[in-house]
C-alpha positions as CSV (number, residue, x, y, z in Angstrom):
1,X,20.1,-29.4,-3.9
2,X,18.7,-26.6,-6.1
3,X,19.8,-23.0,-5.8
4,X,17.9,-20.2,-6.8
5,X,19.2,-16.8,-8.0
6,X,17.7,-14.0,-6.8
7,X,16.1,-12.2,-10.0
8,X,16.9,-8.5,-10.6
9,X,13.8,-6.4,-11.2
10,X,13.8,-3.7,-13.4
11,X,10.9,-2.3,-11.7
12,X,9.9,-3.1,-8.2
13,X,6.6,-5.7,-7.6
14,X,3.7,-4.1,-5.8
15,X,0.7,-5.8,-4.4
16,X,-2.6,-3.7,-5.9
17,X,-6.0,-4.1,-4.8
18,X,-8.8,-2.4,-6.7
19,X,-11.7,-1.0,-6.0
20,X,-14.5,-0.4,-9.2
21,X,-17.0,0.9,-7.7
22,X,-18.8,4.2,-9.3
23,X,-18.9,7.0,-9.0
24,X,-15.4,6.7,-6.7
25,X,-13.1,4.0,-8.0
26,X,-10.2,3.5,-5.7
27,X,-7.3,1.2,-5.4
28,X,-4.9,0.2,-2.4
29,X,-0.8,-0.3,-3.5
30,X,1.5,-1.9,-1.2
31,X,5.3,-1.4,-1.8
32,X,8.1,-2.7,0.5
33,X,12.1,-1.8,0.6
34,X,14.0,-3.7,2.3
35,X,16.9,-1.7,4.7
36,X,19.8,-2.8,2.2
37,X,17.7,-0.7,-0.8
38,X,17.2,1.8,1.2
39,X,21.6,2.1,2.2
40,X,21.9,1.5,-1.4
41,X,19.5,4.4,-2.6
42,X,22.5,7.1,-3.0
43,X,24.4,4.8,-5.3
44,X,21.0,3.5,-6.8
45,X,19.9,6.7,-7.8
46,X,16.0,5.7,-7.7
47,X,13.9,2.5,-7.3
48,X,10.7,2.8,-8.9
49,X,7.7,0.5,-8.6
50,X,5.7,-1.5,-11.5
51,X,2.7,0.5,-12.8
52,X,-1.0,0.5,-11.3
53,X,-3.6,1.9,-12.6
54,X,-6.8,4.0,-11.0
55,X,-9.3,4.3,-13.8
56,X,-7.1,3.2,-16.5
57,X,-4.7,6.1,-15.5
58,X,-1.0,4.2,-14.9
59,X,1.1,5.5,-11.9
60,X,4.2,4.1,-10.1
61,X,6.3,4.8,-7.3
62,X,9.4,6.1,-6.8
63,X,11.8,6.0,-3.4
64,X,15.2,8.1,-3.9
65,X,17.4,10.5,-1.7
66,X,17.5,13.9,-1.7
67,X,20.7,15.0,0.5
68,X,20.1,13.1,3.8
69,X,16.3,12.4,3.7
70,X,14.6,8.9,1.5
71,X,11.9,10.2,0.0
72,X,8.8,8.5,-1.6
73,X,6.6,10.1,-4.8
74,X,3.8,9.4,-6.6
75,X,4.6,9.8,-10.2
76,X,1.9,9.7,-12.9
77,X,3.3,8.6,-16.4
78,X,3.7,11.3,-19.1
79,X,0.7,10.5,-20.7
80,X,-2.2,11.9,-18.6
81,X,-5.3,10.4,-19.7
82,X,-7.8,13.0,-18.5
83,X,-7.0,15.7,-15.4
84,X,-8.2,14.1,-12.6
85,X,-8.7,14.7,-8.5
86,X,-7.3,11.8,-6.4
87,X,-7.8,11.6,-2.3
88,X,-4.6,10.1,-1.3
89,X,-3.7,8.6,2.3
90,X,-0.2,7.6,2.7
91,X,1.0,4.9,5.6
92,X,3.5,2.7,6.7
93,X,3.6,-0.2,9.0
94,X,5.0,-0.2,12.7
95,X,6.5,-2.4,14.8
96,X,3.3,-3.7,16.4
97,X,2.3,-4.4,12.4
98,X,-0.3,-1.8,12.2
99,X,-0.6,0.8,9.3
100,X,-0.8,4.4,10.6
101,X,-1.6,7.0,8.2
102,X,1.6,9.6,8.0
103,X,-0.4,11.8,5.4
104,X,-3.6,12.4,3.8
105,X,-3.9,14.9,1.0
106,X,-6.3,15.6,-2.2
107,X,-3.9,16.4,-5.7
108,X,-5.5,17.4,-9.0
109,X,-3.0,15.8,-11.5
110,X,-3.2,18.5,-15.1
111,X,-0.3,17.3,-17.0
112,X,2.0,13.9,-17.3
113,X,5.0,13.6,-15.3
114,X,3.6,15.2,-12.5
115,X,4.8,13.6,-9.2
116,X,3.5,13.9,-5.4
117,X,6.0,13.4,-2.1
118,X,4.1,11.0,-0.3
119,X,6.6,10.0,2.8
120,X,10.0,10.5,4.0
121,X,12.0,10.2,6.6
122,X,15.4,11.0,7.7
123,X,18.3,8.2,8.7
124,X,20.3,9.6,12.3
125,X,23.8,8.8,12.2
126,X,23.7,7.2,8.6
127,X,21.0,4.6,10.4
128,X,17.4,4.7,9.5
129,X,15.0,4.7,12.6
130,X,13.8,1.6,13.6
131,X,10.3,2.6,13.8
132,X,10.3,2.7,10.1
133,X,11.4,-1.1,9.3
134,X,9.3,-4.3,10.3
135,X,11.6,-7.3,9.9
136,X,14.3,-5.3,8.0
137,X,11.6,-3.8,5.9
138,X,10.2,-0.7,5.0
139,X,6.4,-1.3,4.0
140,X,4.2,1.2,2.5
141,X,0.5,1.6,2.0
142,X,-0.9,4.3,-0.2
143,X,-4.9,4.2,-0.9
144,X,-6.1,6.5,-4.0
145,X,-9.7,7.7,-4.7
146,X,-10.5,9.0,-7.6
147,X,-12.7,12.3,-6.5
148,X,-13.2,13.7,-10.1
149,X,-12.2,13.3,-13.5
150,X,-12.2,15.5,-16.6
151,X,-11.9,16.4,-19.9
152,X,-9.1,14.6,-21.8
153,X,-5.9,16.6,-21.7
């Protein structure tokens, strides 16, 4: 019988699909969390995601807690390639396994580091709503479309 050990990531895996096409090059990320990262966010401090990249530009993810709410961010790494104009639309997955948007919002990123909240959502009772989790996990769709890009910073 072979046993497996469960491999701890440094960074969380995300499933990227990317879009190429001028003059808007886009580029769909999906991130899950199960329910256990999310109770162990407090001690955990952060869970970020691997990088993606919209026009060569790397971003991750990062889920953490602020006092009682988990919140989700867009961070963009501290080397900003150019200043650039991204159309974001932010969604998680319900119960019935559909994606509904929770935000949509246009960001010009001018400097590296920078980071965007993108969803969050507040546990009742210590318990996260069950709205949020689809078989114990928290799934996460952001789309990105680059609108404009600039000069090199």
């Amino acid at each position: 019988m072979k046993r497996y050990i469960k491999r701890a990531y440094t960074n969380k895996p995300v499933k990227v699909v990317e879009f190429d096409h001028p003059p808007r090059p886009s580029c769909i990320v999906y991130l899950c969390l199960t329910r256990q990262e999310c109770n162990e966010l407090p001690e955990l401090g952060q869970i970020c995601s691997e990088e993606f990249h919209l026009q060569e530009q790397p971003f991750f993810l990062v889920a953490t807690q602020r006092g009682t709410r988990v919140e989700m961010f867009l961070r963009i790494y501290n080397t900003l390639l150019a200043r650039m104009t991204v159309e974001m639309d932010f969604a998680y997955r319900r119960l019935d396994r559909r994606f509904v948007v929770d935000r949509s919002t246009k960001h010009t990123f001018t400097d590296g580091g920078a980071s965007v909240s993108v969803f969050n959502f507040c546990p009742t009772g210590g318990l996260y709503p069950d709205n949020y989790f689809v078989d114990d996990m928290f799934h996460l769709r952001v789309e990105l479309t680059l609108v404009k890009s600039g000069q090199n910073v």
